[in-house]
C-alpha positions in Angstrom: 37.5 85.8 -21.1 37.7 83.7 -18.1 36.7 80.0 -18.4 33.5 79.0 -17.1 33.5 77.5 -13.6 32.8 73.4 -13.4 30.4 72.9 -11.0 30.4 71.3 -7.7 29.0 67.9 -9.7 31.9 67.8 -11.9 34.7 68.1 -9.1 33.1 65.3 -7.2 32.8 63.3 -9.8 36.5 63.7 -10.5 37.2 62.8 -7.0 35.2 60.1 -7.2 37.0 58.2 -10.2 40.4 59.0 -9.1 39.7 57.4 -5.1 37.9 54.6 -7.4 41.6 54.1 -9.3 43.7 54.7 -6.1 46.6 52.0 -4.7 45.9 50.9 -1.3 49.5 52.3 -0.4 48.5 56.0 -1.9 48.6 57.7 1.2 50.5 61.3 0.5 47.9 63.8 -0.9 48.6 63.8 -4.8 50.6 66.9 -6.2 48.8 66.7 -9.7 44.9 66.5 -8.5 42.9 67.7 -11.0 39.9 68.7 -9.2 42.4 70.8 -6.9 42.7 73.1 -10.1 45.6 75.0 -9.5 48.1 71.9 -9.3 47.6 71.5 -12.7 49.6 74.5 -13.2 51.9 74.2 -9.3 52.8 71.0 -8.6 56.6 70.0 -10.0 57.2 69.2 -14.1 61.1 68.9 -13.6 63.6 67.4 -11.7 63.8 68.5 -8.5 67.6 70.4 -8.2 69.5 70.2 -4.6 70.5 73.2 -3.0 73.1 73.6 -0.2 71.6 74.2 3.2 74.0 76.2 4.4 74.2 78.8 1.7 70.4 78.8 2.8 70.7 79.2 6.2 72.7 82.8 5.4 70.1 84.4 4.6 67.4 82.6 6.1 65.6 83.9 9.7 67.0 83.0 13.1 65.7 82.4 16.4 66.5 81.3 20.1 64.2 79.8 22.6 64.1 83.6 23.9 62.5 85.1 20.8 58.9 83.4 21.3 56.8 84.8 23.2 55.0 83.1 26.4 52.1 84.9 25.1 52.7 84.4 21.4 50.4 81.3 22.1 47.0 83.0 23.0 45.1 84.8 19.5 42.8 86.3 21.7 45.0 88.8 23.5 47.4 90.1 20.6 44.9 93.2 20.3 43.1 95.5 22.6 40.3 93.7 22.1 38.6 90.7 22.6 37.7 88.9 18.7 34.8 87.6 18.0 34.1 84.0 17.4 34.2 80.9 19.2 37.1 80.8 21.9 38.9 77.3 21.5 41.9 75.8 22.6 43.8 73.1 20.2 46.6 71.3 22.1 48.8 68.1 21.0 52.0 66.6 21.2 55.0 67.1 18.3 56.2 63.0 18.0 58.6 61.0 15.9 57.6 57.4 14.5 58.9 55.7 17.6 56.5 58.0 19.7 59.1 60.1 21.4 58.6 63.9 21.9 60.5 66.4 19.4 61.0 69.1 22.2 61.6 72.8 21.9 60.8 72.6 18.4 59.2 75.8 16.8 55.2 75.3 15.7 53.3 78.3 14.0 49.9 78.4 12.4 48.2 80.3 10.5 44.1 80.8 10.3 41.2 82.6 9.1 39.1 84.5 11.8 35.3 83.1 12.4 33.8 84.8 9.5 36.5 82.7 7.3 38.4 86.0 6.4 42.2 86.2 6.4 44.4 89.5 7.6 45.7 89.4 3.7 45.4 91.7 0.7 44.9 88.4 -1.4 41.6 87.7 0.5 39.1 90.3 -0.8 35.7 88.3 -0.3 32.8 90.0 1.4 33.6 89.3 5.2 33.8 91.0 8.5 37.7 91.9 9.0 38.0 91.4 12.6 40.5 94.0 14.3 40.8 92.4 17.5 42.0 89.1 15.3 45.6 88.4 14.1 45.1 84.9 12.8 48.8 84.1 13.6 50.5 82.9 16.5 53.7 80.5 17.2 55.2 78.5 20.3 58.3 75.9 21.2 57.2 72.8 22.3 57.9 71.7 25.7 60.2 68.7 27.0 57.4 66.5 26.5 56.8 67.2 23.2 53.5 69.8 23.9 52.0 71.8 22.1 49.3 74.4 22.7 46.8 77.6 21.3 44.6 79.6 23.0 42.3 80.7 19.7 38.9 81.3 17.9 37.5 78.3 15.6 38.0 79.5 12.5 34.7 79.8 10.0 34.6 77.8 6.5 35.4 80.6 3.1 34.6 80.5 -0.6 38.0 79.8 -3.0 38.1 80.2 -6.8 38.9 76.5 -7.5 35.0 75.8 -9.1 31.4 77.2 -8.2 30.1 77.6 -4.8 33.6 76.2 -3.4 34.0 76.8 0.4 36.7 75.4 2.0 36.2 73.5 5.3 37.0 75.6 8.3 41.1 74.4 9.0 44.2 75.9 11.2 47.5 75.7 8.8 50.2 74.1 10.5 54.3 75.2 10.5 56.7 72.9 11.9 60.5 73.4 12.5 63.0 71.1 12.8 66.6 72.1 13.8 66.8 74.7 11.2 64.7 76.9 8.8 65.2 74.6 5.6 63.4 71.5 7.6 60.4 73.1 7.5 56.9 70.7 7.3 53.6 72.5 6.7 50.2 70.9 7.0 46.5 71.9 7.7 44.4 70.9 11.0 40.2 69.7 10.9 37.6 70.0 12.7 35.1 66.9 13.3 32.2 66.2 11.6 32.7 69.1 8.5 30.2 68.7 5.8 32.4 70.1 3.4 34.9 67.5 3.8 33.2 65.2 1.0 33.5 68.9 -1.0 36.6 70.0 -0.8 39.3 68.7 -3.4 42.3 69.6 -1.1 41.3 67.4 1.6 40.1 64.7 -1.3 43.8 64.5 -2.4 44.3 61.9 0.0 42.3 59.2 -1.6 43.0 57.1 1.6 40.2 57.9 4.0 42.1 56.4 7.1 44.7 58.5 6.8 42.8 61.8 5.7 41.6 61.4 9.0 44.7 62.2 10.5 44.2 65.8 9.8 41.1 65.9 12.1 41.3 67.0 15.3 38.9 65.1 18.4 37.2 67.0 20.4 38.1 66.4 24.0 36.1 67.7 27.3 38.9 67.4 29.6 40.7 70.5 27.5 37.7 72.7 27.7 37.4 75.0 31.0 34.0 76.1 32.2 32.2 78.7 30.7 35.5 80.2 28.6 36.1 77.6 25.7 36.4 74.1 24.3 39.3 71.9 23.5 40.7 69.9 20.4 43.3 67.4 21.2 45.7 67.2 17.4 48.6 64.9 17.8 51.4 65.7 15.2 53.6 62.7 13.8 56.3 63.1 12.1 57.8 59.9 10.8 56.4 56.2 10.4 53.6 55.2 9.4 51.2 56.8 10.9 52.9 60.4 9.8 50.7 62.8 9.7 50.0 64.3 5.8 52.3 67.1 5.2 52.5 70.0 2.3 55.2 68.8 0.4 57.9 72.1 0.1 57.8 71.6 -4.0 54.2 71.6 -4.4 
């Protein structure tokens, strides 16, 4: 029999004790957050073991500066169709610590479409599949350290993690460095989510300065006349200001 769900009192009530106990240096998300449900059981019990790079990068996926797409970019065009939703564009610069761009560098993401449905057989709940709507896309950064996607704002979903759990609407985030095993991961915000406060994956960063660094601004001067609006997300990589990565053992 499955256990009974907590409810969305108990969860923030654990998220309230833990921030309440939290150093003031405590600014990666935890790996063992117990309102987060399933890290009891994911996040790393043993020491981690090295592997050798090189062995990985012999089996691991290549790619040249020629193998993404100019159009790879824009989710609205991948189908015949146009999808349905809110046409946005999210654009940013890839930086180190010292503020200098990490050009040519391969970004991807990842996203639900506007109804908060994925294009996965793991994601069964009752909304509108949108066949005009890959959620995917990818593109190289340019010499300045640029980033951008043309997409639709994705909609909040439900998750298993307790009752009446909805996850705030977010754009996941892939970053490669020179090769496939330097390979960040990390999720992108919109402003002003009510869920925020809900949701014990953001809450794993008890800091609230730096969970703010997941949330994108909204800024005019991206949006174009009667077409979409823009989000301005700078990425960090190093330093302190870093943004809050997916660590790869979790």
């Amino acid at each position: 029999m499955t256990a009974e769900l907590a409810s969305q009192r108990v969860i923030s009530e654990e998220i309230e004790k833990i921030h309440a106990d939290a150093r003031s240096d405590d600014v990666q998300p935890r790996l063992d957050f117990p309102p987060y449900r399933s890290t009891l059981l994911r996040h790393p019990t043993k020491e981690l073991r090295h592997a050798d790079p090189e062995g990985a990068e012999l089996v691991a996926p290549v790619f040249g500066q020629s193998d993404v797409g100019v159009l790879e970019s824009d989710l609205t065009i991948q189908r015949d169709g146009e999808p349905i939703g809110e046409r946005i564009l999210v654009r940013g610069r890839l930086v180190d610590g010292e503020g200098r761009a990490v050009r040519r560098q391969l970004v991807e993401i990842w996203q639900a479409n506007a109804a908060g449905r994925y294009v996965h057989k793991g994601d069964q709940h009752p909304a509108p599949v949108d066949p005009n709507f890959t959620g995917v896309g990818r593109c190289l950064t340019d010499d300045d350290g640029w980033y951008s996607f043309t997409t639709i704002k994705p909609g909040p979903y439900p998750w298993r993690n307790h009752r009446n759990a909805w996850r705030p609407a977010h754009i996941h985030f892939s970053l490669f460095g020179t090769d496939f095993t330097q390979r960040l991961i990390t999720q992108m915000y919109f402003p002003g989510d009510p869920l925020f406060a809900l949701d014990p994956i953001y809450q794993s960063i008890t800091d609230p300065r730096v969970r703010e660094r997941l949330v994108a601004t909204y800024d005019h001067s991206l949006s174009e006349h009667e077409r979409l609006l823009g989000y301005r997300w700078d990425i960090v990589l190093t330093g302190g200001h870093a943004t809050l990565m997916e660590r790869a053992d979790d």
